[in-house]
N, C-alpha and C positions, 0 to 999 in steps of 0.2 A: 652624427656619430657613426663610426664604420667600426664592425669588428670581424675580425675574420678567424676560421674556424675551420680552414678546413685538415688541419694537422692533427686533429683535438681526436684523444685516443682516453681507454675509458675500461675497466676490468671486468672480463667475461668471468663467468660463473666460475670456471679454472684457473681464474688468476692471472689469465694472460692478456694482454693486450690487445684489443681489437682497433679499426678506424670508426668513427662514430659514422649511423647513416644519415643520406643528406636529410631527412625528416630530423633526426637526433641535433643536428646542423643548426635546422633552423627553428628550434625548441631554444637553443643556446642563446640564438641572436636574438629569437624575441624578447627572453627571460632577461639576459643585456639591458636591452632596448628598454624594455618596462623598470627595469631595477634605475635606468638613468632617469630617466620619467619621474618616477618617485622622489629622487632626489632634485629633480630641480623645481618639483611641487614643493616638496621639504624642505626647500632655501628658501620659499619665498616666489617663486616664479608667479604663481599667481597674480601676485603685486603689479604686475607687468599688464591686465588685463582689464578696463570697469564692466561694468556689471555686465552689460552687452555680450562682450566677450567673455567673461565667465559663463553666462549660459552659451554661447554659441561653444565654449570649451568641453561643459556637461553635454551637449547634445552630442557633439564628435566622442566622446568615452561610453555613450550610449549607445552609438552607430557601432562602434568598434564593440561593444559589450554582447549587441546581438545578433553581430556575424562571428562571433566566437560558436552559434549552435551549429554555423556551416562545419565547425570538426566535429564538435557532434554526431553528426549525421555521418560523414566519414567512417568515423571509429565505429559506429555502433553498425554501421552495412560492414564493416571488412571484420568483425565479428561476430556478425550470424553469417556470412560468406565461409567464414575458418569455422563453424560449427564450434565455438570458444566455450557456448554455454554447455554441451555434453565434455571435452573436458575439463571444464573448471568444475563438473557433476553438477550446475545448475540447471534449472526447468526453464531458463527464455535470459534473453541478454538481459532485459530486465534486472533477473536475479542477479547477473555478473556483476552491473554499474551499483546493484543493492551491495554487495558485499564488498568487491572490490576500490569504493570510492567513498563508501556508508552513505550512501543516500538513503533517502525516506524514499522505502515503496512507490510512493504518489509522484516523484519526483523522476525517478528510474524509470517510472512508467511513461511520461511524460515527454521524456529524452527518446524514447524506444517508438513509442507513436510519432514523432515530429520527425522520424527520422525514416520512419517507413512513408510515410506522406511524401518529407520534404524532400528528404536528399535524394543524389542520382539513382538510375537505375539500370542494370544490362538486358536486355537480353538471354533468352537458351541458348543463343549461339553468341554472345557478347556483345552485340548491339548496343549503345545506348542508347538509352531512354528517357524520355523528359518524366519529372518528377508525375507523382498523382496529385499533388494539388500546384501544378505549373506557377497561378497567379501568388499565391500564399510563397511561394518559394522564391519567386523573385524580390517581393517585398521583405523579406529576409537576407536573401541576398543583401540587397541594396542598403541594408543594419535598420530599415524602418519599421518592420515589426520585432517585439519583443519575445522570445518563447513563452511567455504568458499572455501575450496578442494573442500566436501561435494557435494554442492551447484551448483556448476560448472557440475558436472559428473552427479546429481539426471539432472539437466537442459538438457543437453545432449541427457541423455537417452531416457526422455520423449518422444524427438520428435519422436523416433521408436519402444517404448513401449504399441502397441497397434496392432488389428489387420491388419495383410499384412506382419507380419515381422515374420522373425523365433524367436520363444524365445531363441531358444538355442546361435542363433547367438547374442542374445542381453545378455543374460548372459555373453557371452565371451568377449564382448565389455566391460561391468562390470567388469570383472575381470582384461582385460587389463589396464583400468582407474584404478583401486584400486592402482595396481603396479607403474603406473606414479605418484600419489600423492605424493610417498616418495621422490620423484627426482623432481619436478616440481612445482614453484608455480603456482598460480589461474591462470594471466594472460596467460604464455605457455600452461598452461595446457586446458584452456580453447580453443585454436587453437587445442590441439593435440585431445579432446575429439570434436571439431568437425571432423575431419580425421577420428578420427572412426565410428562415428556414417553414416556419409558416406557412408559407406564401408560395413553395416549394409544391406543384400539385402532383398528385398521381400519376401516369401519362394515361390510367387506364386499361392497361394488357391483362392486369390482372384481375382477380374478383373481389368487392371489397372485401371477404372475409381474410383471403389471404394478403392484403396488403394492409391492415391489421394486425394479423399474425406478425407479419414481419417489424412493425414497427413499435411492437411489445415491450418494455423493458421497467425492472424498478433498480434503483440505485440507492444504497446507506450507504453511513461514510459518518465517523464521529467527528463533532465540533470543535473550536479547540474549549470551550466552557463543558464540555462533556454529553451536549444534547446530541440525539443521533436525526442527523437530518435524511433527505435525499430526497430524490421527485421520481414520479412514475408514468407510463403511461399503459392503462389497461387496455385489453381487448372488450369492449360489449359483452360478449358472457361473463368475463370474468368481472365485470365492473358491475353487472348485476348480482352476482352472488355475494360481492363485498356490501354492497350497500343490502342488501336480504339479513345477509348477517349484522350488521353494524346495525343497521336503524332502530329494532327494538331493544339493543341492550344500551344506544344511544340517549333514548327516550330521557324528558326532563325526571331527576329524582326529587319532586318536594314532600316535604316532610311534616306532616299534623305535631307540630310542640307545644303545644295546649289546649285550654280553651279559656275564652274570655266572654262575662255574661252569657256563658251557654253556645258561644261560637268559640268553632276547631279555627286556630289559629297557625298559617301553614306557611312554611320558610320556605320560599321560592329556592331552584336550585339555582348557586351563583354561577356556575358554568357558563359559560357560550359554546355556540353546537361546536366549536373545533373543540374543544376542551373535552367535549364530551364524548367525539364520536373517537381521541386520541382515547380515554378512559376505555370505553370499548374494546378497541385492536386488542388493550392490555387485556381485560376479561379474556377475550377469545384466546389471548398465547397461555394466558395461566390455564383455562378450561383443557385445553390442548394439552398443555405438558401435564397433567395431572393425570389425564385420561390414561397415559400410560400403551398410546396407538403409535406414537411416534416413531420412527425407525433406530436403533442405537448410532450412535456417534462416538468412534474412537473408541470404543471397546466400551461404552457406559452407556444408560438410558441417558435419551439425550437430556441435559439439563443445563441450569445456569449456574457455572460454575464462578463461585468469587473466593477469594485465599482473603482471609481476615484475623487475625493477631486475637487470643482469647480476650486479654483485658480489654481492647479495644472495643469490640464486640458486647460484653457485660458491662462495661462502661460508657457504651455508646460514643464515645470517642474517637476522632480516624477518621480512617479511612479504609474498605475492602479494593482487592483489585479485582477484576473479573478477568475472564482466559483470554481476552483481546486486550487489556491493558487501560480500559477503560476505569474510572475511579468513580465508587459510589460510597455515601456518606454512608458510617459504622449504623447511622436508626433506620436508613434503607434496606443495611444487609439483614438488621436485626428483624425489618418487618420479614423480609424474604425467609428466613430461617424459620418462621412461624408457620409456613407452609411446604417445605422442604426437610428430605432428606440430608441430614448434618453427617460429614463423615471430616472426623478431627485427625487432625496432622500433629506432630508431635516433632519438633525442631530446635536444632541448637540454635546457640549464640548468633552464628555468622548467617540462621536461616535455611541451613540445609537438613534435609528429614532424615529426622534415622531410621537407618535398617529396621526392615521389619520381614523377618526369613518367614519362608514358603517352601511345602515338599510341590508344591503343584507345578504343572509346566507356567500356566496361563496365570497373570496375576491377577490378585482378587480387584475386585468394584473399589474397596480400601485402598488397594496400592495404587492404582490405577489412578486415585486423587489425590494420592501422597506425590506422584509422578508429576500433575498438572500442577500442585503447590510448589516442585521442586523445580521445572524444565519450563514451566508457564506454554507448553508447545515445542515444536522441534527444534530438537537439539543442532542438530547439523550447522553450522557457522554459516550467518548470515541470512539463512532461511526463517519467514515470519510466521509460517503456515500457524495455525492457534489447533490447539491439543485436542479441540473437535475434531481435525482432519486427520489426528496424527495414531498411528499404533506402537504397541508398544517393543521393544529392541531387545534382545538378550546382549549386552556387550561379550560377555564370556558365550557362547552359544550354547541352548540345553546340554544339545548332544556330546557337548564334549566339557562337561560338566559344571556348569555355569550354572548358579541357583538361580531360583526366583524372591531373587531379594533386590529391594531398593538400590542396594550399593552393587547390583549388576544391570539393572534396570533404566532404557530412557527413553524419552518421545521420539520418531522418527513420521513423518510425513510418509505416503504411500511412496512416493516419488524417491526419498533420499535412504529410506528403506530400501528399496530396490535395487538403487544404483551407484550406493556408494563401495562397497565392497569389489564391484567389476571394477570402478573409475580409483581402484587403486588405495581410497581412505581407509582407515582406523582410528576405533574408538576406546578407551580407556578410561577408566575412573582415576583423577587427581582431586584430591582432598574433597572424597565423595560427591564432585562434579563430572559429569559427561564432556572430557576434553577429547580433541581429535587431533589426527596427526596427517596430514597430504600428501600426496603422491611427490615423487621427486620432482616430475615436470611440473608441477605447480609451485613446490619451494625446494629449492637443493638442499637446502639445512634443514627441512621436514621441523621447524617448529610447531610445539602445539599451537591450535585455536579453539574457542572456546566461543561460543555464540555469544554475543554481546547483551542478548536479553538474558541470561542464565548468569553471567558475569556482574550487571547491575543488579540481579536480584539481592546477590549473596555479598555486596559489600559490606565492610564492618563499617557500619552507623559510628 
C-alpha cells in the first residue's frame, strides 16, 4: 500500500494554511498504514495464517510494539532539550507526559528514566553520544526488550550505579540483563537482575561507611488491594537503632485468660514475628504523631488525614479516603477517630464545602482541612503533589481584597505556587471549584482546566 502525502496542508492556530512537516508526513503514513492493518485483521486476514504463523505474527506486533519506545525517547530528549516542562509550568517532563497524555505518575516516570538511559545523546559541543546503557538500548532497538523488560534492568541497575561500585563491573551486569530480556519475562527477570546486581562488588576506593551511605534507600508505593508495600536498604546504624526500637515493643503478647484447677491458663499470641514486628512500626508512628514533635506539614500538625461521609462513619459503612487517595474501611477510620483530632466538613450535594468566612489573613487549622476535603491536594491541572506538600493560595489576593474564605481559598504545591503566576496561569472559582485558565502559548482559546483529581471528586453520584 503506498500513500503519498506530500501536498497534505492542515490549519494553523490563525486559520491559515500551513504544509504539514515531514515528521507530521510520516505520522499520516503510518496512522494509514496501521488503519489498513486493522482492516485486513477485521476481514479475516488472519484466516490466512496456522497457528505457527499466528505466533510468529504476535511476535512481529510485539517487535514493532517495543520500538515504538525508541519515539519515546526522541520526544522526551527534544523536550527537556526545549525546556517544555518550565513552560508548560511543570516540575520535570515527567509532569508534562502526566498531564499532557494522562498518564499515571509511575508510568510518566518510566518513559522519562528509559529515556534518559536509552535514547541518544549530544554532547556540550553537540557530539553524539552512545546511550548510558548502550547494551539495554540496542536490545530495544532491535524490538527484543519490552519497556517493562526495560524498567526491571534501569531498576536494578540503579541500586549500584553510583559511587563504591566498579563501572566496568556494572557495565557487565548491563550486558548480562540485556541477554536475559530475550529469554525472560519481567517477573523472572526481575529475580535474575537481582542476582546480578548482587554479585556487582565494591571496587574498594571507598570506605565502607561511605559506600553504605550511598547505597541507602527505602521505597513505598500502594498495592493495587490497598497494602503499602516497598523494600529498603539500611545503613548499620540506622539498622541498629530500628531493630533497638522494634524488638521490645515486638516481644510476644500472651495473655493469662484464666485459670484452670488452680493453673493460669495463657493464650499464646497468634502473631508471627513479621506480624508483630509490622504491629510495632505502627506503635512507633502512633507514639510519634501523638507526641506532637513532629515538624508541621502544609500548614497543619502533621497528621493522617482521611475525608469520610458522617453516616458512613456512624454507620460503619464505606469507605474513608485518605490525602493520597488510598481507601480505608469506614471501622478503620472509626478506630483512628478514637485517637485523633476530628475536624468536620460540612458539604453540599455535589461534595463541595461551603464557605466558611474569615477576618484573618492566614486560614485557620479548620479551613485548612475543609481545603484537603475539597482539592484532596494541588489544585494546579495535572499536578499530584498530596495536600501534605501543598500551602495554601489566596485566588483573589489578601492585599487586593480577597477574604479568607473557602470560596477564595485552594491547595497549591511549593512549586506551582511560585510559578504559575510568572508562567502566565490564572486561577478562578467556577461553581466553588479551583478552575484555571493558561497562558495563550499553551492554548490559543485559553479554555479552562480543572485538575482531574478535584473534578472526579465532585461528580454527581
Amino acid at each position: 500500500m503506498s500513500v503519498g502525502f506530500r501536498s497534505v496542508l492542515h490549519m494553523d492556530d490563525g486559520a491559515g494554511l500551513v504544509e504539514a512537516t515531514p515528521v507530521e508526513l510520516a505520522l499520516a503514513a503510518h496512522e494509514a498504514s496501521f488503519d489498513h492493518l486493522l482492516k485486513l485483521v477485521g476481514d479475516g486476514g488472519l484466516g490466512d495464517h496456522d497457528d505457527l504463523g499466528l505466533v510468529a505474527v504476535l511476535q512481529r506486533v510485539e517487535r514493532l510494539r517495543n520500538r515504538h519506545a525508541l519515539l519515546d525517547h526522541a520526544l522526551v530528549a527534544e523536550g527537556e532539550a526545549r525546556r517544555l516542562p518550565e513552560t508548560l509550568t511543570q516540575r520535570s517532563m515527567a509532569g508534562v507526559l502526566t498531564s499532557a497524555l494522562r498518564l499515571s505518575r509511575g508510568e510518566a516516570a518510566r518513559r522519562v528514566r528509559a529515556a534518559e538511559q536509552l535514547g541518544s545523546r549530544r554532547s556540550v559541543t553537540g557530539e553524539p553520544l552512545a546511550p548510558l546503557r548502550p547494551a539495554l538500548a540496542a536490545a530495544q532497538e532491535a524490538g527484543d526488550a519490552s519497556p517493562e523488560q526495560v524498567d526491571v534492568c534501569l531498576r536494578a541497575l540503579a541500586t549500584v550505579d553510583h559511587r563504591g561500585f566498579d563501572p566496568v563491573e556494572v557495565s557487565a551486569a548491563e550486558e548480562l540483563l540485556a541477554g536475559f530480556v530475550v529469554a525472560f519475562a519481567p517477573k523472572p527477570l526481575a529475580d535474575l537482575a537481582r542476582q546480578v546486581v548482587e554479585r556487582v562488588d565494591p571496587d574498594g576506593t571507598l570506605p565502607a561507611d561511605e559506600v553504605d551511605a550511598e547505597r541507602r534507600h527505602l521505597t513505598l508505593r500502594t498495592a493495587r488491594d490497598g497494602m503499602c508495600v516497598g523494600e529498603f536498604r539500611l545503613t548499620p546504624t540506622l539498622g541498629a537503632k530500628l531493630k533497638a526500637v522494634l524488638s521490645p515493643l515486638a516481644a510476644p503478647r500472651n495473655s493469662v485468660v484464666g485459670e484452670v484447677d488452680g493453673r493460669s491458663v495463657t493464650e499464646v499470641d497468634p502473631r508471627h514475628h513479621g506480624q508483630r514486628l509490622h504491629d510495632a512500626l505502627e506503635n512507633v508512628c502512633d507514639r510519634l504523631l501523638r507526641s506532637g514533635t513532629l515538624p508541621d506539614s502544609g500548614g497543619t500538625p502533621t497528621s493522617v488525614i482521611v475525608t469520610v461521609g458522617l453516616d458512613e462513619l456512624q454507620q460503619r459503612t464505606g469507605t474513608g479516603v485518605t490525602s493520597d487517595g488510598n481507601r480505608l474501611s469506614a471501622a478503620a477510620v472509626a478506630d483512628l477517630v478514637e485517637q485523633s483530632v476530628v475536624h468536620p466538613v460540612v458539604v453540599e450535594a455535589k461534595g463541595v464545602v461551603l464557605s466558611m468566612g474569615r477576618t484573618s489573613r492566614l486560614a485557620t487549622p479548620g479551613q485548612t482541612m475543609a481545603l484537603i476535603a475539597r482539592d484532596g491536594g494541588c489544585s494546579f491541572p495535572g499536578c499530584e503533589h498530596p495536600p501534605e506538600w501543598c500551602e495554601r493560595h489566596h485566588v483573589v489576593a489578601w492585599v487586593d481584597g480577597g477574604r479568607t474564605d473557602l470560596d477564595n481559598l485552594t491547595l497549591l504545591c511549593r512549586y506551582h505556587h511560585r510559578q504559575f503566576l510568572a508562567r502566565g496561569w490564572t486561577c478562578r472559582m467556577i461553581e466553588r471549584l479551583p478552575t484555571w485558565t493558561p497562558p495563550r502559548w499553551v492554548d490559543p482559546q485559553q479554555r479552562p482546566l480543572r485538575n482531574t483529581r478535584i473534578t472526579t471528586r465532585h461528580l454527581v453520584c
